[in-house]
C-alpha positions as CSV (number, residue, x, y, z in Angstrom):
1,X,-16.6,7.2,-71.1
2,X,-14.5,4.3,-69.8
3,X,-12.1,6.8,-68.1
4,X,-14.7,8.5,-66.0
5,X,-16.2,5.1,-64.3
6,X,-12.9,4.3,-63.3
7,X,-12.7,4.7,-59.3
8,X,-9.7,7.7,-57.7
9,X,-8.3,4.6,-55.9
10,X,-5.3,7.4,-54.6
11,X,-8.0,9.6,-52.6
12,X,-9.9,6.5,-51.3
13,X,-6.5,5.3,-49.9
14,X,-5.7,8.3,-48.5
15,X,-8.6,9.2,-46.9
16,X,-8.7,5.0,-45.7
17,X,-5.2,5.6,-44.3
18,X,-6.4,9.4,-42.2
19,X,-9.5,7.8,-41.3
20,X,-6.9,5.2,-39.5
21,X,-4.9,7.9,-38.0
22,X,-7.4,10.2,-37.0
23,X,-9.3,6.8,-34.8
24,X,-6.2,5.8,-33.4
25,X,-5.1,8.9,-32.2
26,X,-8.4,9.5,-30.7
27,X,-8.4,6.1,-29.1
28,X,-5.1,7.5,-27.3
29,X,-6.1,10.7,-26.4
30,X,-9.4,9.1,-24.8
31,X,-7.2,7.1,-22.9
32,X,-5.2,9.5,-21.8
33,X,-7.3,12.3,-20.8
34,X,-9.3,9.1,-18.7
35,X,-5.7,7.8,-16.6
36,X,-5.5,11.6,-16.1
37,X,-8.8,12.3,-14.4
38,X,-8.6,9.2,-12.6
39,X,-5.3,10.0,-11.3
40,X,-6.5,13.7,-10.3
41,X,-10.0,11.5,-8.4
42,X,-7.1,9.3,-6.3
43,X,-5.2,12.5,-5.5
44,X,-7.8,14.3,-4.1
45,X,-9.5,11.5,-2.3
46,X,-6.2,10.9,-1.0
47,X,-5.9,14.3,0.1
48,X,-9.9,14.2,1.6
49,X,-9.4,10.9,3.6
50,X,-9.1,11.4,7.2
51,X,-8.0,8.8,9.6
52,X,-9.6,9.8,13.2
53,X,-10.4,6.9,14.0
54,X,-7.4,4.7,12.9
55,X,-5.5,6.9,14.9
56,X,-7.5,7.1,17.7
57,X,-7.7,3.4,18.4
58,X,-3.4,3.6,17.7
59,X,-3.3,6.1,20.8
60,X,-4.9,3.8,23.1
61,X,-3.2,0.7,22.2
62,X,0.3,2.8,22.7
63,X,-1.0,4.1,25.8
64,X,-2.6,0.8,26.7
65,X,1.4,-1.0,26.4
66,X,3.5,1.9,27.9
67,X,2.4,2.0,31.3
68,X,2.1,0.4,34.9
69,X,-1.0,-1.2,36.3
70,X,-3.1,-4.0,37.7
71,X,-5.7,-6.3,36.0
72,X,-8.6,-5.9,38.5
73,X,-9.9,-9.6,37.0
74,X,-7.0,-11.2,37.2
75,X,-4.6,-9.7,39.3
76,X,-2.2,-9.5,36.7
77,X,0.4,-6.8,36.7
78,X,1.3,-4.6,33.8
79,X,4.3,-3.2,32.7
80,X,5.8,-1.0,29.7
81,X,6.6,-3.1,26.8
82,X,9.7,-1.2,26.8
83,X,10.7,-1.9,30.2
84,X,9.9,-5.2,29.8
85,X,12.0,-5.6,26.5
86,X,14.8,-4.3,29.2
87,X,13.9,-6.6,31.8
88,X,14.3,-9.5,29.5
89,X,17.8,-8.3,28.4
90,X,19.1,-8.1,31.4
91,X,17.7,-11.2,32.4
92,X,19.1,-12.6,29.2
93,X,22.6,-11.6,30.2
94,X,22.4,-12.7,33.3
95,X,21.1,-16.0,32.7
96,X,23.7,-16.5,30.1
97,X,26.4,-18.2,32.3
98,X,23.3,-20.7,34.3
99,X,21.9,-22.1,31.4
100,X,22.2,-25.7,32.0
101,X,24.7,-27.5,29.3
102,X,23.6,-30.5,27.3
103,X,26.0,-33.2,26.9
104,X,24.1,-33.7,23.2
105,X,24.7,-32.2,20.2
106,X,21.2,-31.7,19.4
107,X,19.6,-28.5,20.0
């Protein structure tokens, strides 16, 4: 009768060791599938945002800097930025040989 009370320690370590495998590869696939769904939400709420009103506000502020007018407050007149950005390099150049010299090294 001794025999039989003994315990089948082989099938309790390999169920112990399947019972391991089995959770951990569940633990992955739960993982998994949840990056997966939650890269298929940012997708398509990437794909549903719209951006009226960001753009709208970038229209007028290009339209604002490109062109010509007066400031009816201040009497201050507008130009392009690009023609301003020209303006200054030609001024630049010009200016180049009347810049006043320094008898210093310091700048």
């Amino acid at each position: 009768m001794a025999a039989y009370d003994d315990l089948n320690v082989k099938r309790i370590f390999t169920v112990g060791i399947i019972s391991v495998v089995v959770t951990a590869v569940t633990a992955l696939a739960v993982q998994v599938l949840y990056y997966t769904m939650n890269d298929w939400q940012e997708a398509e709420t990437a794909a549903q945002s719209d951006y009226r009103r960001q753009n709208l506000i970038l229209s007028e502020q290009t339209a604002q800097v490109s062109e010509f007018g007066v400031d009816s407050d201040t009497g201050r007149i507008t130009i392009p930025v690009k023609d301003a950005i020209e303006m200054m390099v030609k001024d630049k150049a010009n200016g180049s040989s009347n810049e006043k010299k320094s008898g210093s090294d310091e700048t």
